[in-house]
C-alpha positions in Angstrom: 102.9 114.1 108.2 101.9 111.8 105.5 98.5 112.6 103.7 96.9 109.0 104.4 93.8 107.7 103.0 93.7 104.9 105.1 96.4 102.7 107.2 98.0 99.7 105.4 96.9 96.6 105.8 98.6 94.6 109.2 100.3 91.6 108.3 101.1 88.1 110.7 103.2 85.5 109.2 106.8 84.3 109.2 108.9 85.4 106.4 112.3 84.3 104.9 114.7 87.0 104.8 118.2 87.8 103.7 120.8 90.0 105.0 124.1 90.6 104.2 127.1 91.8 107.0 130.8 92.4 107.8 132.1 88.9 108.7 133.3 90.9 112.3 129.5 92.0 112.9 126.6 90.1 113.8 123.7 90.0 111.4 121.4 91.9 113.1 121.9 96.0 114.2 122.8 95.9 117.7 122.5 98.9 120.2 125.2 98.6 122.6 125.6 99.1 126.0 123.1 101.4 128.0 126.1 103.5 129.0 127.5 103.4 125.5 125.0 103.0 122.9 126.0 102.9 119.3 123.7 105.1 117.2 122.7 103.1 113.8 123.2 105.1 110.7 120.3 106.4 109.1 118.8 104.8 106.5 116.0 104.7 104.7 113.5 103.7 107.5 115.0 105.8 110.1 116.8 109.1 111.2 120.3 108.1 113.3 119.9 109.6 116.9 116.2 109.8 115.9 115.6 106.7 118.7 114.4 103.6 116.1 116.5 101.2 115.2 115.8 99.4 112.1 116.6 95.8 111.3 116.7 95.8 107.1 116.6 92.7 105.2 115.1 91.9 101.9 112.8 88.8 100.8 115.2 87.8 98.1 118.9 86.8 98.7 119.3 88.9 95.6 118.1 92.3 96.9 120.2 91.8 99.6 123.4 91.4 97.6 121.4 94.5 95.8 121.9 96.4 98.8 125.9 96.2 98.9 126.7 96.7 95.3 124.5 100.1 95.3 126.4 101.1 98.6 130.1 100.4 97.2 129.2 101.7 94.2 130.2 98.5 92.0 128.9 98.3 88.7 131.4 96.4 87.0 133.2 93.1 87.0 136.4 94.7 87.2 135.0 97.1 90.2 133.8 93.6 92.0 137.0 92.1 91.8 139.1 95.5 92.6 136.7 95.6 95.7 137.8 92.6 97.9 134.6 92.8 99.3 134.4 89.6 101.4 131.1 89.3 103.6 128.5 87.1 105.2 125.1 86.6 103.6 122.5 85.6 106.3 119.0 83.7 106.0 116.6 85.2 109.1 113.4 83.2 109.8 111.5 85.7 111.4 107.9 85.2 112.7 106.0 88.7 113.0 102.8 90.5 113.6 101.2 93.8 112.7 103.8 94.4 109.5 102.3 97.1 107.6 101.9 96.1 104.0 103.1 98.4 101.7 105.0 95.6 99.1 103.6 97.1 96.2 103.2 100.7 94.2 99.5 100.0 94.2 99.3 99.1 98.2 101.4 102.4 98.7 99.0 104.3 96.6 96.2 103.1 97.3 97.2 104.6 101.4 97.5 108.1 99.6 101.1 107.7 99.5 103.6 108.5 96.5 105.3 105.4 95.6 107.9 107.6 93.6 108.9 109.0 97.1 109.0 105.4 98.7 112.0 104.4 96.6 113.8 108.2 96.1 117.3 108.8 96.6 115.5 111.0 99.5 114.8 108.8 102.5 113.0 112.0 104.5 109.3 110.7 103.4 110.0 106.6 104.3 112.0 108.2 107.4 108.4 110.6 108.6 106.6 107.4 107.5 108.4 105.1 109.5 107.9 106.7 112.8 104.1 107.7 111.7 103.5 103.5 111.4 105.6 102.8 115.0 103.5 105.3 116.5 100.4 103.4 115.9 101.4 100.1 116.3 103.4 98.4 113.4 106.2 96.7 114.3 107.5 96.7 110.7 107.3 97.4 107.1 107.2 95.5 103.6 108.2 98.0 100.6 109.7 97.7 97.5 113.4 97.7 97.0 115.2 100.6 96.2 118.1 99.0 95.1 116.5 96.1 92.9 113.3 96.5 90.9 110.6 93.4 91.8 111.7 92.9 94.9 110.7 93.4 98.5 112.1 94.2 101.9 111.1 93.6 105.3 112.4 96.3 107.6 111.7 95.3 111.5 111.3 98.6 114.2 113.2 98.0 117.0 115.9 95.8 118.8 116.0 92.3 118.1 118.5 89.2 118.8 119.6 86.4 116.9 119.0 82.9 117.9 120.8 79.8 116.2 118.4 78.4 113.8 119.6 74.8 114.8 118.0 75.8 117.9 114.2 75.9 116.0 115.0 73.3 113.9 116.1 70.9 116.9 112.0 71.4 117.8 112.8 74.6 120.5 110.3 77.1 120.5 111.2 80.4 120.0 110.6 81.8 123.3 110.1 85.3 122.2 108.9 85.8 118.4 108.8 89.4 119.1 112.2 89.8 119.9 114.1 86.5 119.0 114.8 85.8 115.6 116.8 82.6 114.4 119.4 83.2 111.9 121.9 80.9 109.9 124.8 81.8 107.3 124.1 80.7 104.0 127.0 82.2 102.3 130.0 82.8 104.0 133.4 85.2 103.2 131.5 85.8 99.6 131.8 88.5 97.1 128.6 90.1 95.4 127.2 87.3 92.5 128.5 88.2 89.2 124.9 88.1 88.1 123.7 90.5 90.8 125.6 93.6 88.9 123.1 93.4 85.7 120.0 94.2 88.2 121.2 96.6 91.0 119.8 100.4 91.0 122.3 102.2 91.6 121.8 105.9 93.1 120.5 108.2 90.4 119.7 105.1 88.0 115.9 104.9 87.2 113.5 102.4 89.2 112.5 100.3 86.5 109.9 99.1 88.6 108.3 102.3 89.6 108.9 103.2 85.4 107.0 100.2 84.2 104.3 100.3 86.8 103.6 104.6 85.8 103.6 103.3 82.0 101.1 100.9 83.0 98.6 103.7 84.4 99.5 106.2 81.8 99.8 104.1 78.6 
């Protein structure tokens, strides 16, 4: 159990996120059939076969391209190329409630959390946290990046399905905030940016985020 010194603030707006897939898989996590379901890998939000799913996307098309380079592993040009890593990078519109704001180091320690163990190689403290926040009520989270230092990800508790974006944008109401979420492809059978290489964290790398902000309280 975490040592809280009080919940994080509950958050209602609609955000602009990115996410980056397979070009064979949707953009969001699904389940599967009732009969058959597919349990999602863990990750840092969630245990797999612990019963949450976790829908991860990041506030910056960067941090999501962030995301894939620390996962492959690709820290040079040369490892890029050699890759062949094709994908599709996809804009979410998603309008949410009760998102438990914890975007910053201060935010997470001001709750009487340790923001060192928010972004750790570790996910077993975000993965008791996670299911601490679902069982009173947040439908979400908004935490620093682990894989790219200033900026933020929105991770979304439980199922949800895409909706065309054309569909909003044509004046349709989204029937179903909750649940619904319209998504469009902004990038499509891509490679990582060249650019994105120079700002990735890759596993073992320091957070120079976390470094800068612990230098600021201990100068």
């Amino acid at each position: 159990m975490a040592s809280w010194r009080h919940k994080p603030a509950a958050r209602s707006d609609t955000w602009i996120v990115y996410r980056q897939a397979p070009r064979a898989f949707p953009p969001l996590w699904h389940q599967g059939s009732r009969s058959q379901p597919t349990e999602q890998p863990a990750g840092r939000w969630h245990r797999e076969g612990g019963g949450l799913i976790v829908q991860y996307a990041s506030l910056d098309s960067d941090g999501a391209w962030a995301e894939l380079v620390r996962y492959e592993g690709i820290r040079t040009e040369e490892q890029r190329l050699a890759a062949e890593i094709r994908v599709r990078l996809w804009k979410l519109t998603v309008e949410e409630t009760k998102i438990a704001d914890l975007s910053t180091f201060d935010l997470i320690e001001a709750c009487g959390l340790d923001p060192v163990r928010v972004v750790a190689e570790e996910h077993d403290y975000c993965q008791a946290l996670a299911q601490e926040l679902r069982d009173t009520g947040y439908r979400g989270v908004l935490a620093p990046s682990a894989a790219m230092p200033d900026v933020v990800n929105l991770s979304l508790f439980g199922p949800r399905r895409e909706i065309p974006f054309r569909d909003i944008r044509s004046g349709q109401k989204n029937p179903r905030p909750d649940y619904f979420i319209p998504v469009q492809i902004t990038a499509d059978d891509t490679a990582p940016p060249d650019d994105v290489l120079d700002y990735t964290r890759h596993h073992d790398d320091p957070h120079t985020g976390l470094e800068r902000w612990l230098q600021a309280k201990n100068p």
